[in-house]
N, C-alpha and C positions, 0 to 999 in steps of 0.2 A: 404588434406583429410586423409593421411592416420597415421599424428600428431593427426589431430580428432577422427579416432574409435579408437585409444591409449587410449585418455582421456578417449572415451566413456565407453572402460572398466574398464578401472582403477575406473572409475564412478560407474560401475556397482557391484564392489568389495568393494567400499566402502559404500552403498545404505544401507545394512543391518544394520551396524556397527552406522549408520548417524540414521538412524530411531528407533535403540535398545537405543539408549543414549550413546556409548562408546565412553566413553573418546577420546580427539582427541589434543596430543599435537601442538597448533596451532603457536607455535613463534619459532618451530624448526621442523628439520624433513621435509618430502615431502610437499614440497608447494600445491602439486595438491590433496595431499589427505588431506589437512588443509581445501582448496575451497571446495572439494568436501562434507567432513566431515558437511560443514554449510551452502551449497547450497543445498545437496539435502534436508531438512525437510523447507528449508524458501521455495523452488519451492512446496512441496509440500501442503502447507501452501494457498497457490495462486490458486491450483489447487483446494482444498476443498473450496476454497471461490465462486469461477468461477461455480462447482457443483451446491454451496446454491443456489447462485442468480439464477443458473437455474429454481431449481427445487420449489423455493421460489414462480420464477415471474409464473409457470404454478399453485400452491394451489390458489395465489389470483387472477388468472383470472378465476379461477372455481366463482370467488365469484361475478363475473360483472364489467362492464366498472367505474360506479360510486365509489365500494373498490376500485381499483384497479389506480384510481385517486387521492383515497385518502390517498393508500400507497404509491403511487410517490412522492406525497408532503412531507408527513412525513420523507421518504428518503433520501429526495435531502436535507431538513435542519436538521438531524442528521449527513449527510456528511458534512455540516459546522460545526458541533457541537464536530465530530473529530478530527479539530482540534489540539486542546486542548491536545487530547491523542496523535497524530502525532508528536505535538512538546514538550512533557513529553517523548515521548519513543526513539525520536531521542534522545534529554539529556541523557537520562537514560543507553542507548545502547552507547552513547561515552564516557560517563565517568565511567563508568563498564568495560567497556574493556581498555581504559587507567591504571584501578587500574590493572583491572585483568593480564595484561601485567608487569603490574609492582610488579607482586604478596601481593598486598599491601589490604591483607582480610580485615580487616579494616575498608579500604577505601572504597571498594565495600558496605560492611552493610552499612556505614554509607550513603551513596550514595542513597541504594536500600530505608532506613528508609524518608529520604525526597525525595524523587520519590513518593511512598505510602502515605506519610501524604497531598504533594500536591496535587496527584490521589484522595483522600479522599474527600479533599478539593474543590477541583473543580465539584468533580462527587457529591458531595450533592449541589454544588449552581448550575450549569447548570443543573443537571436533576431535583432540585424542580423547579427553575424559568419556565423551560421548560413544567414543569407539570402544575404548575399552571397558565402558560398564554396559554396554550394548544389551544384551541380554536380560542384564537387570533392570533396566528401565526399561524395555518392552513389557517385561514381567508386572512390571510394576505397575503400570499402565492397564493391566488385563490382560494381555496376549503371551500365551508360552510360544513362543517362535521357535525350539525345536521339531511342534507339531508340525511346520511348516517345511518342507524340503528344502532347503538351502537360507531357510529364515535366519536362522543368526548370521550365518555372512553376509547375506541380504543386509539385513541390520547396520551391523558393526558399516560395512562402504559407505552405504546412504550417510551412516550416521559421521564416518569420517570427512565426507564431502562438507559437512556444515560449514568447515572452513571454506572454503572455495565461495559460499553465498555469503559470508558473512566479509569477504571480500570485497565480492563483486558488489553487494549494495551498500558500501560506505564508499567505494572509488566513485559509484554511479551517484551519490551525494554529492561528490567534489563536480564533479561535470556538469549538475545541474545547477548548482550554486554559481557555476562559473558562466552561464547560459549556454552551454555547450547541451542541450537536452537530446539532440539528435544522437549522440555518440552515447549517449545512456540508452537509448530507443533499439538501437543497433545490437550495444552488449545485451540486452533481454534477448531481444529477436534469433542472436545467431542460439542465444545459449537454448533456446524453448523450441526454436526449429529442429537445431540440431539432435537436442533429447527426441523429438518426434518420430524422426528420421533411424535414429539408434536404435530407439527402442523396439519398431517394429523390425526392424533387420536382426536383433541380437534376440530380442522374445521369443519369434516365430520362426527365425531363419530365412535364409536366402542362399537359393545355390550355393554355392561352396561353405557357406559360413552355417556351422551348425545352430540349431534354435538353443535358448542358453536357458530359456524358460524365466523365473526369476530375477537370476543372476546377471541374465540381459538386460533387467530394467536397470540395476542398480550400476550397471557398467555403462550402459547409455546416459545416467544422471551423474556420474563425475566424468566421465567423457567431454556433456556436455557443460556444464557447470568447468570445466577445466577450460574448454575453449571461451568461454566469457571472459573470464578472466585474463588469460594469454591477448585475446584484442584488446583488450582494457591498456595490457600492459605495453602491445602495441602500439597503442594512442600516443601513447608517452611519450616513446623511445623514437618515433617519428615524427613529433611534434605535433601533430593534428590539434590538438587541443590549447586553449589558453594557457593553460596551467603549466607553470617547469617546475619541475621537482630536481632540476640541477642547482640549488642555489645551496652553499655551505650549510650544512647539518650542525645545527646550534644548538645545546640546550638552552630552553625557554618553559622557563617553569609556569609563569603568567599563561600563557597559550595552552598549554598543555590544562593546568586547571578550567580554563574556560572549554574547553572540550571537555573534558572530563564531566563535567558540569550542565553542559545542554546536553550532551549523549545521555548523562541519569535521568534526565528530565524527556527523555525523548524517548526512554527504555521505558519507564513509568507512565507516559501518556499512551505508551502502546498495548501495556500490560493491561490496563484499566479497562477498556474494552473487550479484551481478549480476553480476560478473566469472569471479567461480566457475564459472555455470549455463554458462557459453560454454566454460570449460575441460572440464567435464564432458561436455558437448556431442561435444566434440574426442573424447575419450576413447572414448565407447564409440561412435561413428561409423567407428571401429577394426572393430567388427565387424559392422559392414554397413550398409544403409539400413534394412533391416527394426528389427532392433534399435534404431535409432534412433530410427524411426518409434513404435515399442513403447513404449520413454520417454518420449519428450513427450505420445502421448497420454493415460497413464499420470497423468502429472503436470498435466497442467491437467486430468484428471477430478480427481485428488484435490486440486487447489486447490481447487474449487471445494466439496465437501466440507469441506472445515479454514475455507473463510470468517467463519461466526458463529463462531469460536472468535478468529480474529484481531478481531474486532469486541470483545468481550469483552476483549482484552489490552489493545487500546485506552481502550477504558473504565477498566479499572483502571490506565491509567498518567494520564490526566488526573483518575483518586479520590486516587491518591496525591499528586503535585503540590500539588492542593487542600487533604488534610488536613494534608499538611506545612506547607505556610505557616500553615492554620488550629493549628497549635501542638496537633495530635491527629497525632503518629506512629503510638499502638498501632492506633488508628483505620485510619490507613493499612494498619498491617501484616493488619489483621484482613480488612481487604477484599482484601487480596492473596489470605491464601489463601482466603477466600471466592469470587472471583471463579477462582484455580484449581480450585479442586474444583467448580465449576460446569462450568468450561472441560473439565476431566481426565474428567466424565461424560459430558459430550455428545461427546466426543473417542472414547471408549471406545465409546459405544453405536456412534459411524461404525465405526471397526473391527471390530466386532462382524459389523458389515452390507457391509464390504466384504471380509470372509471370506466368507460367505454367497450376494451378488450381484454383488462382481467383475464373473465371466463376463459374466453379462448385459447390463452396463451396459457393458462395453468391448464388446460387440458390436452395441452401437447407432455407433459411431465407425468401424469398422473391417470388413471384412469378411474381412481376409486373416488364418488361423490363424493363422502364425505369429507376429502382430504384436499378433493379441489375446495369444495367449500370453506374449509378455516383458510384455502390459500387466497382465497380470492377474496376473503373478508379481512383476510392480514394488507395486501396490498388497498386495497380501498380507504381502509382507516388510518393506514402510514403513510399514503401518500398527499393523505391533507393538510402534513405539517412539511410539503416539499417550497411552501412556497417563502418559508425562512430559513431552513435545508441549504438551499440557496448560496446565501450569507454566509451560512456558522461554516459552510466547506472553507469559503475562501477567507475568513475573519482570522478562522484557525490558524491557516497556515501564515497569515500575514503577520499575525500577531508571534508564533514559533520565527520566521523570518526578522521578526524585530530582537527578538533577544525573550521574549514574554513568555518564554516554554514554561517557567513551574505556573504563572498564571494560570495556562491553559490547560494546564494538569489538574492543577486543583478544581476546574471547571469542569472537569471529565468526571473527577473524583463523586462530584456534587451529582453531575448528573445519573450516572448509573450507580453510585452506592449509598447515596441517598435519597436521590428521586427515581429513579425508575426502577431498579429493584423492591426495594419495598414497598412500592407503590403498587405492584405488578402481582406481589405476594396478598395484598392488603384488598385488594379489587377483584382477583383471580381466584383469590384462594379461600379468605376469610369473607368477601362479599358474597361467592362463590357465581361471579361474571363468568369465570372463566376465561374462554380465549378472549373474548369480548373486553375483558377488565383487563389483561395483558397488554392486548392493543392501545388499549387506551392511557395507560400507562407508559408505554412508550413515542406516542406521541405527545402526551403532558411535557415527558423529560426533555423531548427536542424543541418544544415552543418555548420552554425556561432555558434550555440554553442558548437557543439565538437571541432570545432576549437579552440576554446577561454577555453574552459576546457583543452585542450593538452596541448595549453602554460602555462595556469598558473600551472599545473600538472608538468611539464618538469622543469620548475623553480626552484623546490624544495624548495620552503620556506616554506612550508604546514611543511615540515621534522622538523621544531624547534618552531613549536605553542604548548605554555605549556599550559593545562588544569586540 
């Protein structure tokens, strides 16, 4: 405990410094103010996100059950539509931080130039395709959006904006790979204030400006998603950032495959969970809507908890990138587990406290027993496995930062589509546990993969993967 309010202040000392932009040499010097220097702007990154969605999902339920159906849809297939940008901005963030270790400017421009041209690329073919079969894939999905007053155009904008995010988080890759985390911190912030801001003035109206209803949300979300971007591109053109993307535009076939390459592996490690959450979904929807209800509320309270802990994984996978090119592996490894045992404490103390206030907290959400009830038995029995939780946040990304992305895929792979899937089915369904054998299933899966992350971490072969 009292190694932890250590950190906590040396945190708190670092906080300003982390969110003004100041420099932070990250391959030498204080390990914990290297973590802390690019953990606190990516946690606070996660917290602005956690905000939107708040205050997003209360503008469109002003708007009734039928929007509000048909911004679920939309949603949930622009979160596959991420993608895309997920396995650009992994790329992008490990071979930035590889040059940038290796102070090899250069290599960064030339790195950040195809990141952007394939950012380019993909955000003009998935957000036309998306625009122009708009209607079809609503449809498709469950929702006739002509029911909806202005739902197809609704559609089709949101759905043209994809490009715009699938921009902004492979540029916000290169930034973070480059240790520049505050100028990623920024592009979220302006882009999710700004939507905030829009959407009630263009939803609801304001003096002069009529209420747009709809059509307001979807004009506030490339508005804003427009202005992210535009700072992004600022950054550049002003220099603010490490990164020049003025150096001679070469073809480079080798670089280009090695993107290629972690972006699939980083599009595939993204999918496998995402894909998963929807089977699991299926699963215990087996036993009723309550239970259903139970789970998900469940689980986005305890995302929200585990945030600064992903913030922190974060960090440690752009320290390790960095010291490996800087030709200091032990370096890296030391900040790994430094960066765990920071993570595995403040991980610990949550579980601590959602043994304790659970209850309470899930019946700020909910008011019906039975639904507090599976919520409060979801977080009880998944928060037992937060104290190697921990670890596997920051192992992962250390090990994606080394170059070990299809590793760590095939470990995802393992984990939800051979263990805790059918494990979840097998204890839930055929034991008939129920929610009880679900949980338990899902905590099995995360104590076999911090296992299996520790070893191959311990190994050290991650230390000589050249990229």
């Amino acid at each position: 405990m009292r190694k932890f309010l250590h950190l906590l202040k040396e945190g708190a000392v670092f906080t300003y410094g982390a969110i003004a932009g100041k420099k932070v040499e990250l391959t030498s010097g204080s390990i914990n103010r290297s973590i802390f220097s690019l953990a606190i702007p990516m946690v606070m990154e996660l917290v602005m996100e956690s905000v939107f969605v708040s205050v997003n999902l209360l503008i469109i339920a002003k708007l009734g059950d039928k929007v509000l159906g048909l911004v679920g849809i939309t949603d949930n297939y622009i979160n596959f539509a991420y993608a895309i940008a997920v396995g650009l901005g992994i790329a992008a963030a490990t071979l930035t931080a590889r040059r940038a270790g290796e102070k090899d400017k250069e290599g960064m421009g030339r790195t950040a130039q195809y990141i952007i041209l394939l950012a380019l690329f993909f955000a003009v073919l998935i957000g036309g395709i998306s625009c122009f079969f708009a209607s079809e894939i609503v449809g498709f999905l469950g929702i006739n959006a002509s029911t909806v007053t202005d739902g197809i155009s609704f559609s089709r904008l949101v759905f043209l904006s994809i490009g715009l995010v699938i921009l902004r988080l492979s540029v916000n890759g290169l930034f973070r790979g480059a240790g520049d985390a505050d100028i990623a911190m920024k592009s979220l912030w302006i882009c999710h204030i700004s939507n905030i801001i829009f959407a009630v003035i263009l939803v609801f109206g304001l003096g002069f400006i009529p209420a747009f209803g709809l059509m307001g949300l979807a004009y506030a979300t490339v508005l804003s998603r427009l202005l992210g971007v535009l700072y992004q591109a600022f950054v550049f053109v002003s220099g603010k950032t490490s990164i020049s993307i003025r150096v001679p535009l070469q073809l480079d076939i080798p670089l280009l495959q090695k993107i290629l390459k972690l972006a699939f592996g980083g599009l595939v490690q993204y999918i496998i969970p995402t894909s998963s959450w929807l089977i699991m979904v299926k699963i215990i929807s087996t036993f009723g809507t309550t239970a259903l209800a139970g789970y998900i509320i469940a689980q986005r309270i305890a995302s929200v908890a585990t945030m600064p802990a992903w913030g922190i994984g974060n960090a440690a996978g752009v320290l390790t990138g960095q010291n490996l090119g800087a030709g200091e592996p032990e370096r890296a490894e030391k900040t790994v587990w430094r960066a765990g045992t920071i993570n595995m404490t403040y991980l610990v103390l949550v579980a601590l406290f959602w043994q304790i206030a659970a209850e309470y907290v899930v019946k700020f959400f909910t008011t019906e027993t039975e639904v507090a009830g599976y919520a409060v038995q979801y977080i009880h029995v998944v928060s037992m496995a937060y104290l190697l939780l921990g670890f596997t946040m920051v192992i992962s990304r250390a090990l994606n930062a080394a170059g070990n992305i299809l590793q760590v895929t095939l470990l995802y792979l393992v984990m939800f589509y051979v263990i805790q899937l059918p494990l979840a089915y097998l204890l839930g369904v055929r034991f008939q546990w129920e929610l009880r054998g679900i949980f338990t299933a899902i905590v099995s899966s995360e104590i076999v993969l911090a296992v299996l992350f520790l070893m191959i971490f311990r190994n050290g072969k991650w230390k000589t993967i050249k990229i």
